[in-house]
C-alpha positions in Angstrom: 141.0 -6.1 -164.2 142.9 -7.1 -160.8 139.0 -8.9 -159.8 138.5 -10.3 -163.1 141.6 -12.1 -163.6 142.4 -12.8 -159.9 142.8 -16.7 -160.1 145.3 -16.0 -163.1 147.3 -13.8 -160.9 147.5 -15.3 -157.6 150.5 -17.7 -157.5 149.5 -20.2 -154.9 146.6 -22.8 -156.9 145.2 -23.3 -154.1 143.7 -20.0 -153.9 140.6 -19.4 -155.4 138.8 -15.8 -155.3 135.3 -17.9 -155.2 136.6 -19.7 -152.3 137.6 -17.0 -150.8 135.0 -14.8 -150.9 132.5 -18.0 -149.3 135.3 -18.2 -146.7 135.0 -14.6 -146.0 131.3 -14.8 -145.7 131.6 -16.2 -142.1 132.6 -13.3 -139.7 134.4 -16.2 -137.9 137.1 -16.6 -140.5 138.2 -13.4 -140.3 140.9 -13.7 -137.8 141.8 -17.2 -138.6 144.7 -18.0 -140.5 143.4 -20.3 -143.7 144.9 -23.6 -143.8 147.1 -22.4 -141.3 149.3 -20.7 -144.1 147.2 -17.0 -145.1 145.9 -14.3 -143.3 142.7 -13.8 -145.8 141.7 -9.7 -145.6 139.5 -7.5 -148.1 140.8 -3.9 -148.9 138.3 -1.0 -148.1 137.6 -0.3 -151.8 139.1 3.3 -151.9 140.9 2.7 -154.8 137.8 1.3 -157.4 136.9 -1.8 -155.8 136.4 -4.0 -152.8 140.0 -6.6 -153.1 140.4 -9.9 -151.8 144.0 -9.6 -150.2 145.5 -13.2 -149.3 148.9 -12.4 -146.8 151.3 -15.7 -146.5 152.5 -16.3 -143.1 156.1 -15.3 -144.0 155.7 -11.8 -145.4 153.4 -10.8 -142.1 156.4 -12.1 -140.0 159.3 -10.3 -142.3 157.1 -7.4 -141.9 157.0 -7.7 -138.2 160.7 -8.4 -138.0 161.6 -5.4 -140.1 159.9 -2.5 -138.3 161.3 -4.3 -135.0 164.4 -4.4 -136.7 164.2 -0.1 -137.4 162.5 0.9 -133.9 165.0 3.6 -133.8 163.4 6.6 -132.2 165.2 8.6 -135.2 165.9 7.1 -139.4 169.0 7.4 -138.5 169.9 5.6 -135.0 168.2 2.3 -135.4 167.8 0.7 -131.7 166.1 -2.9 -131.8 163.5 -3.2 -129.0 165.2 -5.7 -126.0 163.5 -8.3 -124.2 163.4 -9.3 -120.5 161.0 -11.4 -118.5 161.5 -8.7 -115.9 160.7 -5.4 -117.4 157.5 -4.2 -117.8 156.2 -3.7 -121.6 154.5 -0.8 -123.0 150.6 -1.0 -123.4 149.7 -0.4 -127.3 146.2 0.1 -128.1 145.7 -0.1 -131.8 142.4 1.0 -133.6 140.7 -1.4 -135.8 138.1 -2.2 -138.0 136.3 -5.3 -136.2 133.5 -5.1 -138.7 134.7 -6.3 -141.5 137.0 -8.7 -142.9 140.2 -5.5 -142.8 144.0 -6.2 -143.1 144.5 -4.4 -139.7 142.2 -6.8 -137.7 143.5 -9.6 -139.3 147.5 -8.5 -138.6 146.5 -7.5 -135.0 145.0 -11.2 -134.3 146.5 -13.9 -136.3 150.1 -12.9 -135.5 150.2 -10.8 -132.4 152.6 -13.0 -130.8 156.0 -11.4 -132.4 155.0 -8.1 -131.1 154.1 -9.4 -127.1 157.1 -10.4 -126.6 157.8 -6.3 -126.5 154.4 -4.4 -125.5 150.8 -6.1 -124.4 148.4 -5.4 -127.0 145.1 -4.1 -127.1 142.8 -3.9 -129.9 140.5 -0.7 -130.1 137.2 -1.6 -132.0 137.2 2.1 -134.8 133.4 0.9 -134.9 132.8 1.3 -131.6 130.6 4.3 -130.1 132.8 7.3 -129.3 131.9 7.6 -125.5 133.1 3.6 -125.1 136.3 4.1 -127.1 137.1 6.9 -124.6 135.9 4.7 -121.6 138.1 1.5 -123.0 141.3 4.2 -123.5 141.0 5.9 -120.3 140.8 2.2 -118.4 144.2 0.8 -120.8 146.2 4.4 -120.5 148.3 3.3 -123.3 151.9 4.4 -123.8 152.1 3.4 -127.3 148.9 4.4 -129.7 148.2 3.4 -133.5 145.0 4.9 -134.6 143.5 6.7 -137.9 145.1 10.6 -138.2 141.2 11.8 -138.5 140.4 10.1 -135.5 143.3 11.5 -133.4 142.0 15.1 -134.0 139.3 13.5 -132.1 140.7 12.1 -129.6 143.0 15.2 -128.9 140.3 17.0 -128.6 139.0 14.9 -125.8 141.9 15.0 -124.4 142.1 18.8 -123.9 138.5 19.0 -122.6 139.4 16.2 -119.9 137.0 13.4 -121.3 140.3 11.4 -122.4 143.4 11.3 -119.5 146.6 9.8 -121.3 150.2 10.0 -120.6 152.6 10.2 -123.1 155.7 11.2 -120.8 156.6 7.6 -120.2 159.9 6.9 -122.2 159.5 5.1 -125.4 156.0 6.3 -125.6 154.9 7.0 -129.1 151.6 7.9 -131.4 151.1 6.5 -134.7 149.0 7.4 -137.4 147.8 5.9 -140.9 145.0 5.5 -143.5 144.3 9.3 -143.7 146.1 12.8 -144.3 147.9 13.7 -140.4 147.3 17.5 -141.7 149.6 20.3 -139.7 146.7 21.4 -137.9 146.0 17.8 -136.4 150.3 17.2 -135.5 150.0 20.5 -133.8 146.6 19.5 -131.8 148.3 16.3 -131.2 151.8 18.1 -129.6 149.6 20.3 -127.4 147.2 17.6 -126.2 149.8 15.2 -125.8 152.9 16.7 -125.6 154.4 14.4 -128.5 154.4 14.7 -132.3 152.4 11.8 -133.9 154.5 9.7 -136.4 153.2 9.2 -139.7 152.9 6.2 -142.1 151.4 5.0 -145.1 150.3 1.9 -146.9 147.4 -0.2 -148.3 145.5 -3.4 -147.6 148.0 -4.8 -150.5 151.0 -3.5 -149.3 150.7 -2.9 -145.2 154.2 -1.0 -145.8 155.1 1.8 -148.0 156.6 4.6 -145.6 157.1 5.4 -142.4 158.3 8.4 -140.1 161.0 9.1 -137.2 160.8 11.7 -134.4 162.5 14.8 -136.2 162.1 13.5 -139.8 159.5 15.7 -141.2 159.0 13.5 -144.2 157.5 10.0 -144.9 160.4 7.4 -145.3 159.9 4.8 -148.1 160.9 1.3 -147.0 161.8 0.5 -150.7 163.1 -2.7 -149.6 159.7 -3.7 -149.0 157.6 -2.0 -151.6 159.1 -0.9 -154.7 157.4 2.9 -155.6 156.9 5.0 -158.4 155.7 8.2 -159.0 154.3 8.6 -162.3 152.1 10.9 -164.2 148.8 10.4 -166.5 151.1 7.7 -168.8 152.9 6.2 -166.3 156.1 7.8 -167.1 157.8 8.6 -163.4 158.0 12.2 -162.7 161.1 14.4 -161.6 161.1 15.0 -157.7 159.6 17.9 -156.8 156.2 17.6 -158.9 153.1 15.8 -157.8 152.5 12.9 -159.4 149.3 12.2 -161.2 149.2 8.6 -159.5 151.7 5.7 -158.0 152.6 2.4 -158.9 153.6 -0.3 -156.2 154.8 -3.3 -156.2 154.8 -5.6 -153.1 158.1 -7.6 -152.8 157.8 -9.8 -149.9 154.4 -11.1 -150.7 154.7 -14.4 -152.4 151.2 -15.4 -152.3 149.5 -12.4 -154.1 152.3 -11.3 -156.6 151.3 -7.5 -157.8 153.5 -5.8 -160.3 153.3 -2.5 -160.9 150.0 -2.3 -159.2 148.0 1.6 -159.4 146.9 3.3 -156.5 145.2 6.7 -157.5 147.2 8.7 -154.5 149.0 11.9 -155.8 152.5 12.3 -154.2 155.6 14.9 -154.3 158.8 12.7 -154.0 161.9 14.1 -151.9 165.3 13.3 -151.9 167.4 10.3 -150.4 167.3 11.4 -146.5 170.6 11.1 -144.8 171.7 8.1 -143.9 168.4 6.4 -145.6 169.1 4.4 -148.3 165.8 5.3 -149.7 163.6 8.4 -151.1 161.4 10.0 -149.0 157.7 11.6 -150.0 157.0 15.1 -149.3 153.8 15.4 -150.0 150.8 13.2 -150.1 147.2 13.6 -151.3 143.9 11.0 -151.1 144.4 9.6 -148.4 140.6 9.4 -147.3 138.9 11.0 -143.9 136.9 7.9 -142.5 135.5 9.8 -138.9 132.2 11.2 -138.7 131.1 13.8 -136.2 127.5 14.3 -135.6 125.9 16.5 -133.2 122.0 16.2 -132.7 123.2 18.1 -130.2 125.3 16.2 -128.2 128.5 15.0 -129.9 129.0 11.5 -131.4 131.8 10.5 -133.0 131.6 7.2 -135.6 134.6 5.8 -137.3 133.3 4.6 -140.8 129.7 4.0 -142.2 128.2 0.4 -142.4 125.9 0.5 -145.1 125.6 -3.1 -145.8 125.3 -4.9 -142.7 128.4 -6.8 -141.8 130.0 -6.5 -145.3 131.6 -3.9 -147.1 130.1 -3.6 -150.1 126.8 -5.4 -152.1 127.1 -7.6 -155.4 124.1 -5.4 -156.5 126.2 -2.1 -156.4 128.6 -0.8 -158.8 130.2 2.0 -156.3 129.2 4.0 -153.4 130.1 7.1 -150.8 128.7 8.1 -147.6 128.4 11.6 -147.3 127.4 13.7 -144.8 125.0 16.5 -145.3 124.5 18.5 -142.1 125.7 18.0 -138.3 122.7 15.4 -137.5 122.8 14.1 -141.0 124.3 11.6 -143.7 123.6 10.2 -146.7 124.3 7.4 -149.1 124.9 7.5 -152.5 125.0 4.2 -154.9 125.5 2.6 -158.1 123.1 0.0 -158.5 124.0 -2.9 -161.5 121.4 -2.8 -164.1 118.1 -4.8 -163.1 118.5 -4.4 -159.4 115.3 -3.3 -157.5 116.4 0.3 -156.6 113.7 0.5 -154.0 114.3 -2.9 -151.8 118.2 -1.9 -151.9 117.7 1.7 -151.1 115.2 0.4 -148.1 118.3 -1.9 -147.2 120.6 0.5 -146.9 118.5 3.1 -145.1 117.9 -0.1 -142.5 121.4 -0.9 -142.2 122.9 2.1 -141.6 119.6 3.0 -139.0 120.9 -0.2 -137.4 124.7 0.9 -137.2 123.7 4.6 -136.1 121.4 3.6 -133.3 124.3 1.2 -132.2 126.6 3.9 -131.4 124.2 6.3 -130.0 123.5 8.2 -132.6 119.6 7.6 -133.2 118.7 11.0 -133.6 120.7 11.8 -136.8 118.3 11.8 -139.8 119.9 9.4 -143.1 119.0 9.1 -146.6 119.9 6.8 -149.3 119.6 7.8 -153.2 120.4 5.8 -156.1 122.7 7.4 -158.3 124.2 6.8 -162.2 127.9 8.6 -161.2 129.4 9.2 -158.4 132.1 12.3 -159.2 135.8 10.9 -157.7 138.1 13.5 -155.8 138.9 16.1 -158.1 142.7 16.5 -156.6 143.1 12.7 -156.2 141.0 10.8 -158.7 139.7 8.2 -156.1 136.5 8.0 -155.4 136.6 8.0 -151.7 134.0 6.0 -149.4 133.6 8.4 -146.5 133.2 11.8 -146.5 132.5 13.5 -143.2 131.8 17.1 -143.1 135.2 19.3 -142.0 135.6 20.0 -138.7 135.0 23.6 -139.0 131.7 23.4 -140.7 131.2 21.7 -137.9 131.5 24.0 -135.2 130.3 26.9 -137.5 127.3 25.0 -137.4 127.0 25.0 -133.3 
């Protein structure tokens, strides 16, 4: 409904989703600012479908200003980051999709100026192969790291083999995750490898900022003045705290351009009480947040963030939905929707080329693909969302060595 009608909803007239999506078409736009006014961005398509995501210039920088504003090491003892020409700022390396037209390339390079004034910033490309992500992390030595939680199991893992050699002991040093579950098992990896527990937060390519979390807060913190939230179950009704909800609702409040009201995303959440002094609720519980990092061994290790399928876009006008699953250690395969009338065989021989193209480039040539055409692709049973990427566990994984 949000595609259909999305030049009735936008506010701005001079918007246009054709328009957009030409402007999008040129890899070149991607970290330009349109018109000087919008950061332009398409959503990952977790949720149903690929979205067109138009960010004025004001909300990014009130979004900036906030979590410099609330850089407290703790929810509770907010300590604005200081400036001085002669103190020496933290290196942040943030992971990124580079591929694609994503929100978090687009934040990192149209406005990175608010944030150099504290820390120099680095941009990790998630698409990269693994051995150069490790290479381009050992050279940086970052104090500060935002990255993907399913990628940090990863990358702690590297680090307690020796292949990755960061310090973390360096004070104000922090690691941030989002995008995907930061499960127990991967915060306790993360505390060995690292000696420091991994800070949490969530949000979407329409809403960059729903929750966040301090050292010693076990919970995600909404930022309610930023994103109104609701719990809600099958008919929308909110649900008592406590219970998981069947879905949420959001609604973006600093976004002037793209105006969303009550807007569904199809993650299931237990809400928790008003922390102490936090004005706002916090979220005990999350599930769908979708895995996106692929380990293959064939039988060296190679580890991929994401799956191109279609070349340098995310998604195809001749296919309704789509997953990349993988089958085996040394092998994945992509399922897809086609619209009526499309030539099954020429798309399927597309996608089989495209993602032969994206394996080889990070090394991983020797895992075997396939590509099926497919009338249904079953969503998450626990989450309802049909999720993109799914990467075998890690433990099937090294049942399988």
């Amino acid at each position: 409904m949000l595609v259909e009608h999305w030049d009735d909803i936008v506010a701005e007239p001079c918007l246009r989703r054709a328009a957009l999506e030409k402007h999008l078409e040129n890899p070149a736009n991607w970290n330009r600012r349109l018109k000087g006014r919008w950061l332009v961005c398409q959503t990952s398509g977790t949720s149903g479908i690929p979205i067109i995501t138009p960010h004025d210039v004001e909300s990014v920088d009130w979004l900036h200003a906030v979590h410099a504003a609330r850089n407290g090491t703790t929810a509770t003892s907010h300590k604005p980051l200081t400036w001085s020409p002669f103190q020496r700022r933290p290196r942040m390396a943030a992971f990124i999709w580079e591929t694609a037209p994503s929100a978090s390339a687009a934040l990192f390079h149209t406005r990175p100026w608010i944030g150099a004034l504290f820390s120099s910033h680095h941009a990790i490309d998630a698409g990269a192969s693994w051995p150069d992500i490790l290479q381009r992390l050992n050279k940086l030595k970052p104090n500060v790291l935002i990255c993907y939680a399913s990628i940090l199991e990863r990358l702690a893992r590297a680090q307690l083999d020796g292949r990755l050699q960061l310090d973390f002991t360096v004070p104000g040093s922090s690691i941030s995750t989002g995008g995907d579950v930061l499960a127990p098992g991967i915060r306790s990896m993360c505390q060995q490898a690292f000696h420091l527990q991994p800070l949490d937060g969530y949000g979407s390519g329409e809403s960059p900022a729903i929750a966040r979390q301090w050292q010693g807060v076990d919970q995600l913190m909404l930022l309610e003045d930023l994103t109104a939230f609701e719990a809600v179950d099958a008919q929308d009704q909110p649900v008592p705290e406590g219970e998981i909800s069947d879905h949420v609702l959001i609604t973006p409040l600093i976004n002037r351009a793209f105006p969303l009201l009550r807007y569904r995303l199809n993650d299931r959440v237990r809400l928790g009480p008003v922390h102490a002094n936090w004005p706002f609720r916090s979220i005990d519980k999350i599930i769908g947040r979708s895995a996106m990092t692929f380990t293959f061994h064939t039988p060296e290790e190679h580890v991929i963030v994401g799956m191109n399928v279609f070349g340098i876009h995310e998604t195809d006008p001749r296919v309704i939905n789509w997953q990349a699953r993988q089958t085996s250690p040394s092998s994945v395969e992509c399922l897809c929707m086609p619209v009526p009338g499309t030539d099954v065989a020429q798309l399927t021989s597309e996608i089989l080329r495209n993602m032969r193209v994206h394996l080889n480039s990070c090394g991983c040539d020797k895992v075997t693909i396939a590509a099926h055409a497919v009338p249904f692709i079953e969503p998450d049973p626990h989450s309802g969302k049909l999720q993109q990427f799914i990467p075998l566990p890690l433990h099937s994984q090294l049942e399988a060595d």
